[in-house]
Kinemage of the C-alpha trace (Angstrom):
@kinemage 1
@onewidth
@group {chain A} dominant
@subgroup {mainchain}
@vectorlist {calphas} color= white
{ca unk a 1} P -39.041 33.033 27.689
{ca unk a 2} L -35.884 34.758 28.360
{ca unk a 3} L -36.413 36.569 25.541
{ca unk a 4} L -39.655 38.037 26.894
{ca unk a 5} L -43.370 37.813 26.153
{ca unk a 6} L -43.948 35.588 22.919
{ca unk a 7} L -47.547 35.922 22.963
{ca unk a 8} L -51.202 35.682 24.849
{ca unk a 9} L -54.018 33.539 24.905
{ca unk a 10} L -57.553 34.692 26.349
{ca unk a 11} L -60.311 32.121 27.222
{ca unk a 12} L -63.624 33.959 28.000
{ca unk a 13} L -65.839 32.228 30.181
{ca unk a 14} L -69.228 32.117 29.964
{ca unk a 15} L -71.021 33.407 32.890
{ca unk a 16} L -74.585 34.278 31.311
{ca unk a 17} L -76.378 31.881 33.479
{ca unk a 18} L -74.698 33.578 36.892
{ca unk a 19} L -76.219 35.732 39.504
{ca unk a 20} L -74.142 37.934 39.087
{ca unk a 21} L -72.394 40.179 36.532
{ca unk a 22} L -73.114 39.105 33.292
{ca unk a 23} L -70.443 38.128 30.407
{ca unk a 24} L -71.493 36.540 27.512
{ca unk a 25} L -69.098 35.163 24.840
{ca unk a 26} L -68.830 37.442 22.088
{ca unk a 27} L -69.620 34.948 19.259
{ca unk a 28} L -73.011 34.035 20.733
{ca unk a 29} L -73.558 37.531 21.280
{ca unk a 30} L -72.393 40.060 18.840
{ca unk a 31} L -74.747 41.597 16.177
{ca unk a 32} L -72.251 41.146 13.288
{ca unk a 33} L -72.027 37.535 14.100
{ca unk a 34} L -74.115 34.988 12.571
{ca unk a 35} L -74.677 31.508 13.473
{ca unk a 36} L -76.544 29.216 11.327
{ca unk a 37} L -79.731 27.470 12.439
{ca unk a 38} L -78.619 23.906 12.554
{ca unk a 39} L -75.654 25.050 15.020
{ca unk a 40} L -77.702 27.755 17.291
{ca unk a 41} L -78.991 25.259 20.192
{ca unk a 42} L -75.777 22.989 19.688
{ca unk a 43} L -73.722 26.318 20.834
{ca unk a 44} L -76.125 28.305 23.139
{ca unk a 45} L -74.468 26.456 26.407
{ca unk a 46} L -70.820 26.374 25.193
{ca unk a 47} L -68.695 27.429 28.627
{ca unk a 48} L -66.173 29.545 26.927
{ca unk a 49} L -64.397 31.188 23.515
{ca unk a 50} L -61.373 31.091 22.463
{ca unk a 51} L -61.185 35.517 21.757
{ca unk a 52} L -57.156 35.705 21.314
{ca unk a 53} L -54.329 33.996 20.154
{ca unk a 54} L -51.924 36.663 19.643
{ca unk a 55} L -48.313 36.250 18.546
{ca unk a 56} L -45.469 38.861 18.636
{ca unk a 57} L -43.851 39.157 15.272
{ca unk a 58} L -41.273 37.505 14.800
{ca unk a 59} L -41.720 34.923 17.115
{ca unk a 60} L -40.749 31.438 16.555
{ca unk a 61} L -43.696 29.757 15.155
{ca unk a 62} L -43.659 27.012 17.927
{ca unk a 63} L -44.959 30.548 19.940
{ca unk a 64} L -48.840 29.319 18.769
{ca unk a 65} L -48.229 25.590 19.807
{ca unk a 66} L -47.349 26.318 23.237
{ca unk a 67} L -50.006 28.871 23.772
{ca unk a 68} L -52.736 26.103 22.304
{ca unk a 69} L -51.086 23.382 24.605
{ca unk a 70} L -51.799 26.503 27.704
{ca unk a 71} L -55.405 26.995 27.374
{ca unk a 72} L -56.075 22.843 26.594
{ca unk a 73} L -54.818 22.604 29.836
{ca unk a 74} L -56.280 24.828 31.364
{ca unk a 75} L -59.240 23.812 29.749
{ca unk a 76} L -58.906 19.979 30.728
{ca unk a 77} L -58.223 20.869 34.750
{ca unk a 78} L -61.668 22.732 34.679
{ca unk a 79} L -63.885 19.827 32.816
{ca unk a 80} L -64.539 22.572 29.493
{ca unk a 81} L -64.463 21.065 26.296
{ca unk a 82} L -65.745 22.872 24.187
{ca unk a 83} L -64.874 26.554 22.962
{ca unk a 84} L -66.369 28.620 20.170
{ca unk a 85} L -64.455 30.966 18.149
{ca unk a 86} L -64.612 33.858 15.636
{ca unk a 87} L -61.507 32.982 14.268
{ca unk a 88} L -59.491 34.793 11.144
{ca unk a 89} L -59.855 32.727 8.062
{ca unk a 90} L -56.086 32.828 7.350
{ca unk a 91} L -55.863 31.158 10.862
{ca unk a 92} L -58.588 28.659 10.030
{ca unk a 93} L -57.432 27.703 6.742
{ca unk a 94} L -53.728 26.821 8.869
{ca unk a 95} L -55.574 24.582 11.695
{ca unk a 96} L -57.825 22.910 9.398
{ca unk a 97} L -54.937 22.195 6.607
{ca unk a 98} L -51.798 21.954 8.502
{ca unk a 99} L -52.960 20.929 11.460
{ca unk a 100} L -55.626 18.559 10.076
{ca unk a 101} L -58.135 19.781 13.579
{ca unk a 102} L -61.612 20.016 11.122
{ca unk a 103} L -63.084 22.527 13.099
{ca unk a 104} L -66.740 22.826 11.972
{ca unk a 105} L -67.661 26.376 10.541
{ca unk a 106} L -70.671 27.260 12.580
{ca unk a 107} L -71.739 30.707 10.442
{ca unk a 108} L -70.894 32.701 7.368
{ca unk a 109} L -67.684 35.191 7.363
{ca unk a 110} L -67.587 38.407 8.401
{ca unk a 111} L -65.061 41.064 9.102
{ca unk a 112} L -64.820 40.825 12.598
{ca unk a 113} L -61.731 43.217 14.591
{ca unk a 114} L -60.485 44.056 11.553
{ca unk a 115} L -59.673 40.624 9.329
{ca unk a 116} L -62.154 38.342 7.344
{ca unk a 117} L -62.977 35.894 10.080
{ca unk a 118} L -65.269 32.665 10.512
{ca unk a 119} L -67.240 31.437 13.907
{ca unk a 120} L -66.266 28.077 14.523
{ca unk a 121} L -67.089 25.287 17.112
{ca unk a 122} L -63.794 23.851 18.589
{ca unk a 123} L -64.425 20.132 20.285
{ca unk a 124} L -60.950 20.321 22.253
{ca unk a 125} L -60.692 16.081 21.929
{ca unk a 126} L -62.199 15.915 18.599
{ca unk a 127} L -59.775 18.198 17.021
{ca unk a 128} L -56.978 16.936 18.888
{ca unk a 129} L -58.252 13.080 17.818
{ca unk a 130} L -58.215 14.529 13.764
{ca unk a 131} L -54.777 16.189 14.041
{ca unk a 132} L -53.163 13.033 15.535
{ca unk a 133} L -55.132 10.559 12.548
{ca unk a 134} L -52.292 12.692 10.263
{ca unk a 135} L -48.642 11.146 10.597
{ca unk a 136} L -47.321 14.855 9.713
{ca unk a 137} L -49.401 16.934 12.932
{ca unk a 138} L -49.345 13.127 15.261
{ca unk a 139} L -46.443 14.537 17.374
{ca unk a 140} L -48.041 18.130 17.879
{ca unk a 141} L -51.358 16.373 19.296
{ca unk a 142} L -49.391 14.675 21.147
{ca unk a 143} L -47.588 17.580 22.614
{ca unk a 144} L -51.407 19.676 23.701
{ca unk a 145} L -52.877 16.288 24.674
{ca unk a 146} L -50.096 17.235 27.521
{ca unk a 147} L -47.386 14.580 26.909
{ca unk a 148} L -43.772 15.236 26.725
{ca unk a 149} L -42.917 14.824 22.964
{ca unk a 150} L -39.259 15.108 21.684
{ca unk a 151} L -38.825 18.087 19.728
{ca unk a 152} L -41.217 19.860 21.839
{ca unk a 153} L -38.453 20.504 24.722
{ca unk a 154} L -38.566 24.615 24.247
{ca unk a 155} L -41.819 24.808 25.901
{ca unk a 156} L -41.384 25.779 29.802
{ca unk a 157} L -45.034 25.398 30.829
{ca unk a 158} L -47.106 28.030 32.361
């Protein structure tokens, strides 16, 4: 914005089955990380993780919107849809309440860079499909499905 940088979203991308350098997504891979035995082979393939969604303080809360709308995007013009996350549970208990997404928990908390945070399986359509079945987060699906909304007018793109 004019204002400066807002905030940043990273998407890691799962490489382990390339020739070449290997980078594996942190929630399939770290040892503090747990993921329960009914989700291990639903997950093993996922193509990326959603590792950051970082606001500055004091940004306007619209700040997280746009960012999600970025990396849906993104994520739609290169056929992923799926992520997996380790995801703070303050942060969970907003996108699952609020925002009505029901992302499945796929393992047990754990601190995790500092906060209490949960792994969680994030179906890009699904979630947006449960957030726009709620009349108060309809418009905001709307808005990362990619459609011009009103009210939604501050976001610029990327």
């Amino acid at each position: 914005t004019e204002q400066g940088i807002m905030g940043s979203v990273r998407l890691i991308m799962n490489n382990s089955n390339s020739d070449t350098q290997r980078c594996s997504l942190p929630t399939l891979t770290d040892k503090h990380i747990q993921i329960e035995d009914e989700w291990r082979e639903r997950v093993k393939d996922i193509p990326a993780e959603l590792s950051q969604l970082a606001i500055v303080k004091g940004a306007p809360f619209t700040t997280s919107i746009g960012l999600l709308r970025a990396v849906a995007q993104f994520s739609r013009e290169n056929n992923i849809d799926e992520w997996v996350a380790t995801t703070d549970n303050k942060v969970i208990r907003l996108l699952n309440g609020y925002y009505y997404f029901g992302l499945p928990k796929i393992g047990p908390p754990v601190k995790y860079l500092g906060s209490d945070s949960t792994p969680v399986l994030i179906n890009i359509e699904q979630s947006i499909q449960n957030a726009e079945s709620e009349k108060s987060s309809a418009l905001m699906a709307r808005f990362l499905r990619g459609e011009d909304v009103e009210g939604f007018e501050w976001y610029t793109g990327v």
